[in-house]
C-alpha positions as CSV (number, residue, x, y, z in Angstrom):
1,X,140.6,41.7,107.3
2,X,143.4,43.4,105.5
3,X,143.7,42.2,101.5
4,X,147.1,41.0,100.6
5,X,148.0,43.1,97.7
6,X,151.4,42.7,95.7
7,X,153.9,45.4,96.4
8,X,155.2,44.6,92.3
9,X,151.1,45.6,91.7
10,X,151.4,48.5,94.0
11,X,154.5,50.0,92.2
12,X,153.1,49.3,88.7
13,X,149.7,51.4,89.4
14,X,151.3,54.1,91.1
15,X,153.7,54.4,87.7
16,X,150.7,54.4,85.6
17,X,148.4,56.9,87.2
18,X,151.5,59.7,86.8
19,X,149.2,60.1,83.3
20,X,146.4,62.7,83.4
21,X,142.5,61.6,83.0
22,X,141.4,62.3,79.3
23,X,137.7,62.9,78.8
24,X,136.4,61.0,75.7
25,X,133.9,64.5,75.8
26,X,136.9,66.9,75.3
27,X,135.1,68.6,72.2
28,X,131.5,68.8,74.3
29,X,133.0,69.9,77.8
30,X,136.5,71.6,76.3
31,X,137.1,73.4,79.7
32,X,138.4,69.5,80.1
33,X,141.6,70.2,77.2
34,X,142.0,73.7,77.6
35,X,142.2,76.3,80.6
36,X,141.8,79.4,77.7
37,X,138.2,78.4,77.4
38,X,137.6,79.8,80.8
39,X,135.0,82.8,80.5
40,X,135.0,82.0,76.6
41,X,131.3,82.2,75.8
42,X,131.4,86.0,77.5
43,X,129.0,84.4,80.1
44,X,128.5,83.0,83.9
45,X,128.6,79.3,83.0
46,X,128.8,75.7,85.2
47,X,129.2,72.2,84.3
48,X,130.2,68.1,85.2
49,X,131.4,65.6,83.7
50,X,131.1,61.9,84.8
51,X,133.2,59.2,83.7
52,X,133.1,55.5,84.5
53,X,135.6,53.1,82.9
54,X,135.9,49.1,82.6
55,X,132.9,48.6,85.3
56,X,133.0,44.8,84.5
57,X,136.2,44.8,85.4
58,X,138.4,44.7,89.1
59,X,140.0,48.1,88.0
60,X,136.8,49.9,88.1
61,X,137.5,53.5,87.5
62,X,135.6,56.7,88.1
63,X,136.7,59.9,86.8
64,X,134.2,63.6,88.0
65,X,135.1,67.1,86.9
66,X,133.5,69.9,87.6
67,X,133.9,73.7,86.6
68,X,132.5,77.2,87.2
69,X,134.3,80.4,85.5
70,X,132.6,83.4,84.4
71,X,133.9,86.3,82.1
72,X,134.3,90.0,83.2
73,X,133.9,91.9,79.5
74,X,135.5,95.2,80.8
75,X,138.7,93.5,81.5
76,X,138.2,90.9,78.7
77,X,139.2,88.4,81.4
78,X,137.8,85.4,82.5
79,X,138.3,83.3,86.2
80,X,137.4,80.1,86.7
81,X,138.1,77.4,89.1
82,X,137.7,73.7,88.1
83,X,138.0,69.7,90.8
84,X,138.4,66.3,89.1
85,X,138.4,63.2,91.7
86,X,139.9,59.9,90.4
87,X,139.0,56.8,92.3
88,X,140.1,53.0,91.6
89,X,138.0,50.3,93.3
90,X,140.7,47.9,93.2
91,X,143.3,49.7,94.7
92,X,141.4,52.3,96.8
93,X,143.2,55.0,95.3
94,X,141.6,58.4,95.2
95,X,142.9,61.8,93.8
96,X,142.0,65.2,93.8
97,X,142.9,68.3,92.6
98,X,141.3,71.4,92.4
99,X,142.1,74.7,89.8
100,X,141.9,78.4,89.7
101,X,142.2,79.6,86.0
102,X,142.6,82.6,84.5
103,X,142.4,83.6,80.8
104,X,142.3,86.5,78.3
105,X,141.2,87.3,75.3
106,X,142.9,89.7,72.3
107,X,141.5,90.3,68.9
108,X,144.4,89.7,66.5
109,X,142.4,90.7,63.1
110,X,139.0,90.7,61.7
111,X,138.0,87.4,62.6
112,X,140.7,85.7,65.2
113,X,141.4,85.8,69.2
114,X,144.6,84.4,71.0
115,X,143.3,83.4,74.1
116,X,146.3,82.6,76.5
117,X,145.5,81.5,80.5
118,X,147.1,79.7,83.4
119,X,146.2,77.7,85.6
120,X,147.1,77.2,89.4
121,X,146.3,73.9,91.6
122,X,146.5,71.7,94.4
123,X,146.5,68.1,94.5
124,X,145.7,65.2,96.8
125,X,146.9,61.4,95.9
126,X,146.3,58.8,98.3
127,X,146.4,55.1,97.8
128,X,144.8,53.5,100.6
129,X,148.2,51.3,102.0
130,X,145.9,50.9,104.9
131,X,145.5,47.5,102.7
132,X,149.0,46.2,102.3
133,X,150.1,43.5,104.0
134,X,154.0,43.0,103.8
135,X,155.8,40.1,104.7
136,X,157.2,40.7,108.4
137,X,153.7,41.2,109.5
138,X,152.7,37.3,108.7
139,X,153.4,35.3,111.9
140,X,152.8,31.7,110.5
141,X,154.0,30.6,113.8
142,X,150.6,32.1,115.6
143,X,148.8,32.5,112.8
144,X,148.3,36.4,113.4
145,X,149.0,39.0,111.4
146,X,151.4,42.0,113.3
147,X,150.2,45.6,113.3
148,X,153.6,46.8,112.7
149,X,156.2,46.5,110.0
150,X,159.7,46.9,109.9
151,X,160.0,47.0,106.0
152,X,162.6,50.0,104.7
153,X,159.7,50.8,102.0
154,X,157.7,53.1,104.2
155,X,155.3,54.2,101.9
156,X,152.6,57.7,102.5
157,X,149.2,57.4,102.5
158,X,148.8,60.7,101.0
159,X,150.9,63.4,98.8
160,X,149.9,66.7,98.1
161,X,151.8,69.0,96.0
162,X,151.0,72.1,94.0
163,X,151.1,72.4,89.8
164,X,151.2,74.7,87.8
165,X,150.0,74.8,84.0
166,X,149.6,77.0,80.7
167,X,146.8,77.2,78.0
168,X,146.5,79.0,74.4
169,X,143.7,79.2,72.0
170,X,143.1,80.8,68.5
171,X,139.4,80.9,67.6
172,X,137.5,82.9,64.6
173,X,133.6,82.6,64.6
174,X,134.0,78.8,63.4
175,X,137.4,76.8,64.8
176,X,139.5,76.9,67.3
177,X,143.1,76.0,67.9
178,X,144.7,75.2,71.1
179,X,148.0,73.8,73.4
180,X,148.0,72.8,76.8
181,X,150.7,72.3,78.7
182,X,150.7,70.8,82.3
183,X,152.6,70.1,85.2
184,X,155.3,72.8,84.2
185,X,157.0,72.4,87.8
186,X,157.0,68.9,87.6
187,X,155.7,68.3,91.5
188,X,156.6,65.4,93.1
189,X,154.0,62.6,93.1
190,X,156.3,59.9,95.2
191,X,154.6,57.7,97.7
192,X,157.8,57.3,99.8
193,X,159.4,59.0,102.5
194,X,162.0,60.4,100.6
195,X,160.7,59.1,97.4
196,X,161.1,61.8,94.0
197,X,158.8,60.6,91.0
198,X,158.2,64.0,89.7
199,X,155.4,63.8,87.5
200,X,155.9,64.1,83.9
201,X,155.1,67.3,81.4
202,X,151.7,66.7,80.2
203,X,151.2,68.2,76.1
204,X,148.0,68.5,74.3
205,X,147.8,70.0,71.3
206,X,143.8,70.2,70.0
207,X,141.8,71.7,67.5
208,X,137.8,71.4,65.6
209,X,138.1,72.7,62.8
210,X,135.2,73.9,60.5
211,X,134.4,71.6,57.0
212,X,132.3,73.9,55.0
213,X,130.8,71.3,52.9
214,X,127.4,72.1,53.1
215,X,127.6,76.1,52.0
216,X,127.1,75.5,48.8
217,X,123.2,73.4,49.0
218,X,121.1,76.1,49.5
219,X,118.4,74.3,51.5
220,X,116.8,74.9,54.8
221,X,118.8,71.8,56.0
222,X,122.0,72.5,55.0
223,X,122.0,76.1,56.3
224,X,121.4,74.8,59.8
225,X,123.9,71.8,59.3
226,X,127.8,72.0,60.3
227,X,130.1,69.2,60.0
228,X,133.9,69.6,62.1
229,X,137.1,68.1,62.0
230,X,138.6,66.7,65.3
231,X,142.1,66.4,66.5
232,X,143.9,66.1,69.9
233,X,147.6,65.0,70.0
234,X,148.5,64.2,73.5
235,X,151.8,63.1,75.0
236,X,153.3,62.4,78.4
237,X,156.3,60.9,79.4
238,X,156.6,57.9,77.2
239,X,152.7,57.7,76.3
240,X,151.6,59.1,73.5
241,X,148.0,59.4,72.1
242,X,145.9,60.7,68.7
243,X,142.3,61.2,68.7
244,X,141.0,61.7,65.1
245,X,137.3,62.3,64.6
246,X,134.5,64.3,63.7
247,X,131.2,66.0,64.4
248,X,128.2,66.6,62.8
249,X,125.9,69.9,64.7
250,X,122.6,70.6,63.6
251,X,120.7,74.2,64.4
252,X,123.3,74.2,67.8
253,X,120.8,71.6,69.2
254,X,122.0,68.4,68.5
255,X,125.1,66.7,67.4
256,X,127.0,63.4,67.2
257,X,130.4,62.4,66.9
258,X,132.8,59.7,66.4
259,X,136.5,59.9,67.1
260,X,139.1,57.2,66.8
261,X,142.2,56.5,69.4
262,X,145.6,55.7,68.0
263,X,149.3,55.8,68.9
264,X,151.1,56.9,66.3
265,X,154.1,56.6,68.3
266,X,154.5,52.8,69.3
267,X,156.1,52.0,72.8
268,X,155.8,48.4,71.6
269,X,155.9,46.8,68.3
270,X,153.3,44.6,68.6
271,X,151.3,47.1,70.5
272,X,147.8,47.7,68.7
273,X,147.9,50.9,67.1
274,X,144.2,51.7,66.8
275,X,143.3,50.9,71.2
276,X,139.4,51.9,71.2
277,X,136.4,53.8,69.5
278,X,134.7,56.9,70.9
279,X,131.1,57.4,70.1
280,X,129.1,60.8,71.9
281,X,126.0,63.1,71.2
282,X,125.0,66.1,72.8
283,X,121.4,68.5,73.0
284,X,121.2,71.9,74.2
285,X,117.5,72.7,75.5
286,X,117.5,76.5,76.3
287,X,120.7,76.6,78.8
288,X,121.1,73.3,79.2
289,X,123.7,71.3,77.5
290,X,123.7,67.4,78.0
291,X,126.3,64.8,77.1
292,X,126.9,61.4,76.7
293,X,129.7,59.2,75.5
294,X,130.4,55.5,75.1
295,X,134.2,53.9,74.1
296,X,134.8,51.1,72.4
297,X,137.6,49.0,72.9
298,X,139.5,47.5,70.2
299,X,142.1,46.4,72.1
300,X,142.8,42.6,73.6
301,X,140.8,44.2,76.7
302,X,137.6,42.2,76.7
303,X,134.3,42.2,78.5
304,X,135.6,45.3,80.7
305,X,132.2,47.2,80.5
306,X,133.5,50.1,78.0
307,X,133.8,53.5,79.2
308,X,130.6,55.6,79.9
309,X,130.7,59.1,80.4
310,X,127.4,62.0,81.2
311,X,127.9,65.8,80.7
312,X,125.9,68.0,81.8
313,X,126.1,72.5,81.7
314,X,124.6,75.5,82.0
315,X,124.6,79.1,80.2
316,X,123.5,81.5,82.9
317,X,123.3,84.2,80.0
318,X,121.9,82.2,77.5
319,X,119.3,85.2,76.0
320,X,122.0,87.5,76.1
321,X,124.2,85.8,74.3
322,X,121.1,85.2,71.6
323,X,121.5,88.9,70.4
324,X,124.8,88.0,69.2
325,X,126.3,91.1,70.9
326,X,129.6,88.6,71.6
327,X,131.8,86.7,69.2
328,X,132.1,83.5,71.2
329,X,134.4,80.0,71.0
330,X,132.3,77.9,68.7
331,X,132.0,74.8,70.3
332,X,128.6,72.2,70.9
């Protein structure tokens, strides 16, 4: 039996998933921010992420992304391609695009690299109207429901379009800078016929930045000890969004994290501007890097299940890298 689902509902949704996923493991899994980190370790290297958000909730959401790039030292280029699926329970919408990036690397002094990249994809939205009943199809007469419709709205299962984005990164042996920009060609993302809801510019503008606080104890502890500074400014269309935070990494083994979510540009005035709390922690055992992160709400969402999210890679060059023959993109 077909669910009767609002078309105001319908409309509302499709405005609000013109925004791009955000990972609350950006700084673990920073292929995620940034296309420039493509091939950045100098190595062969492959990794998920899965995300599950407000579980409790009838707008479960789950968010995957995957990547594999590797680096080509005697071109000092790296390739890469990359898939995130969206899927809303609700609604039965799904998306999915996939990515081929490429990036480069150029030493600009002693210690920095610019980095630039782009990226070239193809997506797939599709939101399931198999499921909406409109109001010529309800025979209270017979009590049947018609197969066929004679509503001007014709809305498309599917869209597919293509996108097109750019990346940059500045790195030293310590931090890294970065801005991404997406959606350059705007593609149109319109469930219509002749619909045209081009989807907005997509800026991200990131950076973990090195706190030397610990150089100056000379102890076993605080020469294995690094503590960074976090940052991701994010804006699209209307929506804008902060992350502040930091990370603490011991010995590249282990490390933990907070950072905090604000919008320091209000749409409303009585809009919250602290919306939720990120917590994550990550361990490397030989090639293996493992993830996990856990948002807090602070919101008037309640009881919504939080947002959980797993990481998982792998270094296919790990003992080469060990000799430190490469200066690599710090990041844990």
């Amino acid at each position: 039996m077909k669910k009767i689902i609002l078309l105001l509902f319908v409309l509302v949704s499709t405005q609000t998933y013109t925004q791009d996923v955000i990972f609350s493991q950006g700084f673990l899994v920073p292929e995620t921010l940034n296309s420039s980190f493509t091939g950045a370790i100098r190595s062969t290297k492959a990794g998920a992420v899965f995300r599950s958000q407000w579980r409790n909730s009838a707008f479960k959401t789950n968010s995957n992304y995957a990547f594999f790039d590797t680096w080509f030292e005697g071109f000092k280029t790296g390739i890469g391609v990359s898939f995130l699926n969206q899927t809303e329970s609700a609604s039965s919408y799904t998306f999915n695009q996939v990515n081929l990036n490429y990036a480069m690397a150029f030493q600009i002094s002693d210690t920095w690299y610019f980095r630039p990249s782009i990226s070239t994809g193809f997506g797939m939205k599709n939101y399931g109207f198999q499921n909406l009943l409109l109001e010529d199809q309800i025979n209270l007469n017979n009590n049947i429901i018609n197969t066929s419709t004679f509503d001007p709205a014709l809305l498309r299962e599917q869209r597919n379009f293509f996108d097109f984005s750019s990346s940059i990164l500045f790195n030293n042996d310590d931090s890294w800078f970065g801005l991404t920009v997406k959606h350059l060609n705007k593609p149109n993302i319109s469930l219509t016929d002749r619909g045209n809801a081009p989807l907005d510019v997509f800026w991200s503008v990131h950076a973990k930045y090195y706190l030397p606080l610990l150089e100056n104890y000379n102890t076993w502890f605080a020469k294995k000890s690094k503590i960074y500074l976090l940052s991701n400014f994010m804006m699209q269309g209307k929506f804008n969004r902060l992350d502040l935070g930091a990370q603490y990494v011991f010995d590249d083994q282990f490390s933990f994290g907070m950072t905090a979510t604000t919008s320091p540009m209000k749409i409303e005035n009585n809009a919250s501007s602290l919306s939720s709390i990120s917590t994550f922690a990550g361990v490397r055992w030989q090639g293996f890097r493992f993830g996990y992160s856990y948002d807090f709400s602070t919101s008037k969402l309640v009881n919504t299940g939080g947002i959980h999210e797993f990481s998982i890679s792998y270094d296919f060059e790990i003992n080469i890298r060990a000799l430190n023959r490469y200066k690599c993109v710090p990041f844990f």
